[in-house]
C-alpha positions in Angstrom: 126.5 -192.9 -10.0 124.5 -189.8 -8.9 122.1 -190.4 -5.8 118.6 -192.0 -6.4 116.1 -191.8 -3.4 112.5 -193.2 -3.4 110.2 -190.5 -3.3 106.9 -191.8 -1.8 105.3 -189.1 -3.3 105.5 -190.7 -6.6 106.0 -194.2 -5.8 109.4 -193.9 -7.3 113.1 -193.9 -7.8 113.8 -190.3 -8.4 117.3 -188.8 -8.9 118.0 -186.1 -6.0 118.3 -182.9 -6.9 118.3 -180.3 -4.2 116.7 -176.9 -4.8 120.1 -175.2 -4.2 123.0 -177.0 -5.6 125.6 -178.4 -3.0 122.8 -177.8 -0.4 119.7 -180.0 1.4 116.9 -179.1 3.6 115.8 -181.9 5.4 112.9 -182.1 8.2 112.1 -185.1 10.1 109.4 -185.8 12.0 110.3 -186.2 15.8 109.3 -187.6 19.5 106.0 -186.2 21.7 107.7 -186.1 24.7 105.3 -187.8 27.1 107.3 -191.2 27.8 110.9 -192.8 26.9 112.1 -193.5 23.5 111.9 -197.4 22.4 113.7 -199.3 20.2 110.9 -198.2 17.3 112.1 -194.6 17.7 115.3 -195.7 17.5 114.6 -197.1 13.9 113.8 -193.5 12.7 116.3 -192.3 14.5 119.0 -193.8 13.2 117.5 -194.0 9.6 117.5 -190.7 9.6 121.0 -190.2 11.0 122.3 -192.5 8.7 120.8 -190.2 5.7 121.9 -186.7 6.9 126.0 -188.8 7.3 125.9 -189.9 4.3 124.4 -186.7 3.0 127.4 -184.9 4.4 129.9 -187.1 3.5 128.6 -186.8 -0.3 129.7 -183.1 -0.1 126.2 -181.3 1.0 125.8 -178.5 3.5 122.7 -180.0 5.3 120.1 -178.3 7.0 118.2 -180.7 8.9 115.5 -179.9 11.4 113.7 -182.4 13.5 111.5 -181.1 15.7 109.6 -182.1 19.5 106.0 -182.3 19.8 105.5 -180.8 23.4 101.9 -179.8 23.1 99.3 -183.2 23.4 96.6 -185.3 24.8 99.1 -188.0 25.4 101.1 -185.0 27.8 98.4 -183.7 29.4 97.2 -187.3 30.0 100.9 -188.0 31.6 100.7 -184.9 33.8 97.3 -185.5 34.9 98.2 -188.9 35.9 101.3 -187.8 38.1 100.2 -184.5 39.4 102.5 -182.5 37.9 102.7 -179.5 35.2 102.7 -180.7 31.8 106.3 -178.6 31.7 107.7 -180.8 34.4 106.7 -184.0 31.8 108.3 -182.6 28.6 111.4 -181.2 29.9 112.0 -185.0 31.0 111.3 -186.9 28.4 113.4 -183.8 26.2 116.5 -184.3 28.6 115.8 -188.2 28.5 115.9 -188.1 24.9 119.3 -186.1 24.5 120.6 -188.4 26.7 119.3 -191.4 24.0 120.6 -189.4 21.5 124.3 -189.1 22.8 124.4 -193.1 23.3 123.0 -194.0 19.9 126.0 -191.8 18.7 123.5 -189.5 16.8 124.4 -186.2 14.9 122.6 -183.4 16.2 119.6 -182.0 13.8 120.5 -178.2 13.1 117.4 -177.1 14.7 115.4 -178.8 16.8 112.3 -176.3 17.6 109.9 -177.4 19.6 106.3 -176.7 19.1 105.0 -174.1 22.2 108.0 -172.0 21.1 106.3 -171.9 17.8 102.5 -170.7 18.8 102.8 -167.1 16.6 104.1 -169.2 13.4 101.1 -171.6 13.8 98.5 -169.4 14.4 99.6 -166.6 11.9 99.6 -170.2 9.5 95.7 -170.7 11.0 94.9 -166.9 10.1 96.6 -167.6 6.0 94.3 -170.6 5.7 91.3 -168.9 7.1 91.9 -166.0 4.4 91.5 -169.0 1.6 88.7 -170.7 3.1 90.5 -173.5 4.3 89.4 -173.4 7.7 86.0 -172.8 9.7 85.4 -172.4 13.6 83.2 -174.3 15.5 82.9 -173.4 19.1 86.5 -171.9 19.9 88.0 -175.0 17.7 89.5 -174.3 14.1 88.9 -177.0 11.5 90.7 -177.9 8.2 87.8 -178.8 5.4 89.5 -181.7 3.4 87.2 -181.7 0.6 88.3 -178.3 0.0 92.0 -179.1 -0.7 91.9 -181.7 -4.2 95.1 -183.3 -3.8 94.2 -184.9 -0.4 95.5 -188.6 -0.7 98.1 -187.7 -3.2 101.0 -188.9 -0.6 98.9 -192.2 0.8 97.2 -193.2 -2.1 93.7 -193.2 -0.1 90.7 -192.1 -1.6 88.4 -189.4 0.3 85.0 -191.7 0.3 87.2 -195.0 1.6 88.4 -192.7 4.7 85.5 -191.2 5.1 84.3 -194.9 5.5 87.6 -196.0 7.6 87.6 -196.8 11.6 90.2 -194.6 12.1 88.3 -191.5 11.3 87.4 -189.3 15.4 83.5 -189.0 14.7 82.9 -185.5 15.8 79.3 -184.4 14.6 80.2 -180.5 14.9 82.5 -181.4 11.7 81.8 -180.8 7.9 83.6 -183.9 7.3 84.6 -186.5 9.8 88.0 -186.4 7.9 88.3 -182.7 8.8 91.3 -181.9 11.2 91.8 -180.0 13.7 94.0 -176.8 13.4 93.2 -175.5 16.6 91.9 -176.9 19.9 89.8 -175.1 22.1 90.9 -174.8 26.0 89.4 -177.1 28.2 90.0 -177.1 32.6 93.5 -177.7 33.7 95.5 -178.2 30.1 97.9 -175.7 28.6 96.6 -172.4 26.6 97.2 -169.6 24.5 95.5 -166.8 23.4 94.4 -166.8 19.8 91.9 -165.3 17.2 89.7 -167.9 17.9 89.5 -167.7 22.0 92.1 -169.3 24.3 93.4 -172.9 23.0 96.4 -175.0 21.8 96.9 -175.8 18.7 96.6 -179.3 16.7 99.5 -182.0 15.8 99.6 -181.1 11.8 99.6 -177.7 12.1 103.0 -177.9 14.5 105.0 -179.6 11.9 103.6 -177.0 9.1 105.0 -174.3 10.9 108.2 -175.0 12.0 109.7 -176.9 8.8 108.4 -173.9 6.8 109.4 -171.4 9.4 113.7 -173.1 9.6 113.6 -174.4 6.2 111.3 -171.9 3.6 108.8 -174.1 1.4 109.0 -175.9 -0.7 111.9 -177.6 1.0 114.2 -180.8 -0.2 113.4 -183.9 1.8 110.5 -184.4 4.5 111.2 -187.8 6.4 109.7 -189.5 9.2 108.4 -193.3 9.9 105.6 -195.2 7.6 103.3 -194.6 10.2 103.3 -190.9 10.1 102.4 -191.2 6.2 98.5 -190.9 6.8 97.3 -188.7 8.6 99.8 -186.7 9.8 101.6 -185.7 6.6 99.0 -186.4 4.3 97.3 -183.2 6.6 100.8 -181.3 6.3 100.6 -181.1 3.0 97.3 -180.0 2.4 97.5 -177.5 5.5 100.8 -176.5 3.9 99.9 -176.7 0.1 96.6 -175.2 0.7 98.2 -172.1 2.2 101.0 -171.2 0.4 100.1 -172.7 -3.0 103.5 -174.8 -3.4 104.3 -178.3 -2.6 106.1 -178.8 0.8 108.5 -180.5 0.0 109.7 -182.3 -3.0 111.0 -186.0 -1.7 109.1 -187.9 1.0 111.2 -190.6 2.6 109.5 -193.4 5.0 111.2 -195.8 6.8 109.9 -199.4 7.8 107.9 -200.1 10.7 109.4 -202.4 13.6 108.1 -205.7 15.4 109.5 -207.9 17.7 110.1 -211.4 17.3 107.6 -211.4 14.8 104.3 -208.9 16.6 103.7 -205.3 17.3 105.6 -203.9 20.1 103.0 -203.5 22.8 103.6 -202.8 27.0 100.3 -205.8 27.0 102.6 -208.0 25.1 105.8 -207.9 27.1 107.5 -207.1 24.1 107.9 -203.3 24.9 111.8 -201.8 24.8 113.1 -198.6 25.4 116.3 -197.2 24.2 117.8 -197.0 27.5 116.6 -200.5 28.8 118.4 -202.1 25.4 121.6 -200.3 25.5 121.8 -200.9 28.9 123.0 -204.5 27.3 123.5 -204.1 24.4 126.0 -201.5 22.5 124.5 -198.4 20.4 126.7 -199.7 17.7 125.7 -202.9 17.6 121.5 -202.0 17.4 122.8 -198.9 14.2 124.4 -202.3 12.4 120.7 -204.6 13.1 119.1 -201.5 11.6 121.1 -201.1 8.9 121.2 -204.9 7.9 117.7 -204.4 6.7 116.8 -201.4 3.9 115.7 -198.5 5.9 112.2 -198.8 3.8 111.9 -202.5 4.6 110.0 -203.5 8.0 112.7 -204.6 10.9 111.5 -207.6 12.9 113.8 -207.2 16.3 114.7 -209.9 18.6 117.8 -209.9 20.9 119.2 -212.6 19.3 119.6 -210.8 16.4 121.4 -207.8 18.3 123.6 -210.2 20.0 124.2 -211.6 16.2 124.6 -207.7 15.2 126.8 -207.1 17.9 129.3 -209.9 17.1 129.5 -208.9 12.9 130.2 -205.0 15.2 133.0 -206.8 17.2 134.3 -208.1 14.1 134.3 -204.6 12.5 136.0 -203.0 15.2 138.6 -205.4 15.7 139.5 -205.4 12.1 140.9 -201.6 12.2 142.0 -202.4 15.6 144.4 -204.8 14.2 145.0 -202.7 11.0 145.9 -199.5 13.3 148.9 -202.0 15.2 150.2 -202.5 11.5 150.3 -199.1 10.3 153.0 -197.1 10.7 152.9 -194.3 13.2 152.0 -191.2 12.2 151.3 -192.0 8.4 148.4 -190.2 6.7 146.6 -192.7 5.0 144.4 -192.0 2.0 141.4 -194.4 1.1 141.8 -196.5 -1.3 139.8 -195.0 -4.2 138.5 -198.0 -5.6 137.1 -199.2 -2.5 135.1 -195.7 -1.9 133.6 -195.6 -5.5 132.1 -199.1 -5.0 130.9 -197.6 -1.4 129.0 -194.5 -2.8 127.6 -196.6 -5.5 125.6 -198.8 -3.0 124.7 -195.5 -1.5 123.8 -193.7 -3.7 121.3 -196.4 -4.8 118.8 -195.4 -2.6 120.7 -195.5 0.9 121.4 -199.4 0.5 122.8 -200.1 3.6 122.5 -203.9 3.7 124.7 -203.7 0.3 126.7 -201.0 1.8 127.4 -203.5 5.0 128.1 -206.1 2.3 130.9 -204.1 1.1 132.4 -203.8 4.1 132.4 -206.8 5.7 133.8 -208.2 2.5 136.8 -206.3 2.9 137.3 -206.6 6.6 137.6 -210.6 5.7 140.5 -209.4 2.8 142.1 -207.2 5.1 142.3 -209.7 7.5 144.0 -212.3 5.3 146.3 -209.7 4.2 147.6 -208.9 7.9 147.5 -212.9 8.3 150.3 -212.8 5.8 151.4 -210.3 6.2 150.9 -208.7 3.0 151.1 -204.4 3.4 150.7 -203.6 -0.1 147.6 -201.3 -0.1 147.0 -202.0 3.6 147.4 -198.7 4.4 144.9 -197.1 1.7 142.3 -200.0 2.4 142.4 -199.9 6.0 141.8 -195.9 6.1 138.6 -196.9 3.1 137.1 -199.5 5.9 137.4 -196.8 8.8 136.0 -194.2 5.8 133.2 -196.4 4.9 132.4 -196.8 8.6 132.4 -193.5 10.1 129.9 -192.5 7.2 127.5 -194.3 8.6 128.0 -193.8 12.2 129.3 -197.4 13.0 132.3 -196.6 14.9 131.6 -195.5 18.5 134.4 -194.3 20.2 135.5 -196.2 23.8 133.2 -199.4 21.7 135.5 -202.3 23.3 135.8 -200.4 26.8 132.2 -200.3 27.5 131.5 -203.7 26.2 133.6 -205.2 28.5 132.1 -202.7 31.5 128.7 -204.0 30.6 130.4 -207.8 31.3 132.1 -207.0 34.1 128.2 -205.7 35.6 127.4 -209.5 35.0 129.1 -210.0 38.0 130.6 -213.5 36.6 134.7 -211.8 37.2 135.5 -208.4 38.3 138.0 -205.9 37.4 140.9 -206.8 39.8 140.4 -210.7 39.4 141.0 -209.9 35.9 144.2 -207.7 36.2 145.5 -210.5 39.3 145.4 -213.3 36.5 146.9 -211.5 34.5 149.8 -210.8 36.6 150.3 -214.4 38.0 150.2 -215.1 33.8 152.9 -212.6 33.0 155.3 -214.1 36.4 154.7 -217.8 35.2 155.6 -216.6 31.6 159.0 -214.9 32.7 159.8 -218.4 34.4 158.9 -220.4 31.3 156.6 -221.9 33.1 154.1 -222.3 30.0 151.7 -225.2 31.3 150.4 -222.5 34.1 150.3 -219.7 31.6 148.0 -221.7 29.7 146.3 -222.8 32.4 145.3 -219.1 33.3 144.4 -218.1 30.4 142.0 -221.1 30.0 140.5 -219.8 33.3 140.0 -216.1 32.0 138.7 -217.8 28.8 136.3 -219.8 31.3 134.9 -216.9 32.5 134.3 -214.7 29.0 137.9 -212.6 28.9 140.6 -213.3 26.1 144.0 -212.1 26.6 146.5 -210.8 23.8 150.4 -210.6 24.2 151.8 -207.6 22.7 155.1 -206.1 22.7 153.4 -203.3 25.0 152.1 -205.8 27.9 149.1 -208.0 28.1 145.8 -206.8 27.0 142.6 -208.3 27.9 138.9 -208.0 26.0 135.4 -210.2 26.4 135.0 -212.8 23.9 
């Protein structure tokens, strides 16, 4: 089956076909970096990172580019609140978000430009559209006149005279249009400038992304991604801005992922219901919050609630235990080569749109046969199967290296047993099990098991993990 993605340009199923064969460029729309990433960021994210894996394991050479919106209202708002240079708020939340990045277990982008590196692309952009007559000054600003461009709503669906009429529409009476946008921003006392046709300014949020995916990726390009949010304005406006000037489409498959609530309502800092990366995998593993995400079809809204993670990270456990126990069985140093079967079925869920839950499905199935098989001990096609599950897996970023080793650091920070109690049980275990003394050696293990630790005898010495 070849891959079918839904374009939400057209509202449907489309078979992929990149521009280049054996080749995708992909942009996604990324962070502004005036605050930490939260657990709806992390939805994109890994929606995202999910597609460019699977992407790669299907044979591509990927381009993908997701950029940083460094230039804002929501910045220079920050910076004025703290006292600081804008600079000094960006390269935070940046350095912050590589460091989210690394512990979601996230592929990094090709490129990942950020926008006040790009201020001769956007304005030489500006200057093409002002040559067509799709964009008038007003007082230092630069506007984009959306009744000039007549496939405006193409990507939303939304007529011009119901948004004209919509509350979400900035009244500005200095406009044409109030659904005109702006290109360029005039400067204003205290917030970051550059010098431009039009008088010192910054420029707007749709021009950014215009300019850099074009600039890394050419136009038209393959895929342009990013969250349903984005959908309208912001790339409704890239495609005019983009269209408008260069007289091509943008790109030729649009892919939205589902919005997030939690436990039921829109995350909100008012509501108490507000989570940032950082505070959830403080708790919980990265592994565990890719599988909650992946449980549900990455165009499908995600309701979170922790006791769905904690559910997520138990069906994770059970994943990683599996190939645990397979990798004890196998013999050492045997190349293994997936069962071919198994991987056909995989790519077929796959290539049906990204269907991860299906694709989960799959896996989980055979975890359960590959367990029955090593509970009888039953090796024909072990090897082959085993190596498919771990296959399966790492295409879609699920297995996180050091997984069981920071799950039980984060139980050992509960403070309920430490470290050395743990390795001191243990040891009194192993003594009372070389004098046959088995009522204390079950005894001790009861009182690990009191306290969240299971212990496993192997012919290598005891090993211990949290339950």
């Amino acid at each position: 089956m070849a891959l079918k993605i839904f374009n939400t340009l057209s509202g449907e199923k489309e078979l992929f076909s990149p521009l280049t064969e054996g080749e995708v460029r992909m942009y996604v729309c990324g962070v502004t970096v005036y605050d930490s990433a939260h657990v709806g960021h992390a939805r994109s994210l890994i929606t995202f990172d999910v597609i460019f894996r699977y992407l790669k394991f299907s044979g591509h050479r990927v381009e993908f580019v997701r950029n940083f919106t460094d230039v804002d209202d929501k910045i220079i708002n920050k910076a004025n609140e703290e006292k600081v240079g804008w600079e000094k708020i960006t390269a935070r939340y940046i350095e912050e978000y590589y460091r989210d990045g690394e512990m979601l277990g996230l592929l990094r982008p090709t490129a990942e430009p950020r926008a006040t590196l790009h201020i001769p692309d956007i304005i030489a952009l500006i200057e093409r559209l002002e040559a067509k007559e799709l964009a008038y000054r007003v007082d230092g600003d630069v506007y984009f006149p959306v009744e000039r461009f007549a496939g405006y709503g193409k990507l939303s669906g939304k007529k011009i005279e119901e948004m004209e009429a919509g509350a979400r529409v900035e009244v500005d009476e200095r406009k044409k249009s109030p659904l005109d946008f702006a290109l360029w921003k005039s400067s204003k006392p205290g917030e970051p400038t550059w010098d431009s046709p039009w008088g010192p300014g910054r420029p707007g949020w749709h021009i950014e992304c215009s300019a850099m995916s074009t600039k890394y990726l050419g136009q038209p390009f393959d895929i342009h991604g990013g969250g349903r949010d984005l959908m309208f304005p912001h790339h409704e406006n890239e495609i005019a801005q983009s269209e408008g000037a260069f007289g091509k489409p943008l790109a030729r498959y649009w892919i939205h992922n589902g919005l997030l609530t939690v436990n039921g309502e829109k995350m909100s800092k008012s509501l108490g219901n507000y989570f940032t990366i950082q505070e959830i995998l403080q708790v919980h593993d990265a592994a565990a919050l890719r599988h909650l995400f992946m449980g549900s079809h990455y165009r499908s809204p995600v309701d979170f609630s922790t006791e769905a993670l904690e559910e997520a990270g138990r069906a994770t456990d059970r994943i990683h235990e599996t190939l645990a126990r397979a990798g004890q069985s196998l013999k050492p140093g045997a190349e293994a080569i997936p069962e071919a079967g198994l991987m056909d079925a995989f790519r077929s869920e796959m290539d049906d749109d990204f269907n991860t839950p299906r694709a989960l499905a799959l896996i989980f199935d055979e975890a359960r046969a590959l367990n029955r098989s090593l509970d009888e001990k039953n090796s024909k096609g072990l090897e082959g199967r085993a190596a498919a599950l771990r296959s399966m897996c790492d295409a879609l970023g699920l297995l996180h290296s050091g997984y069981f080793e920071r799950k039980k650091e984060r139980w050992l920070k509960k403070g309920i047993v430490n470290r050395e109690e743990i390795e001191s049980l243990i040891a009194r275990r192993d003594g009372a099990r070389r004098e046959k003394n088995w009522p204390e050696a079950d005894r001790i293990r009861q009182q690990l098991r009191d306290k969240g630790i299971l212990i496993e005898d192997t012919p290598g010495g005891t090993l211990w993990k949290v339950k």
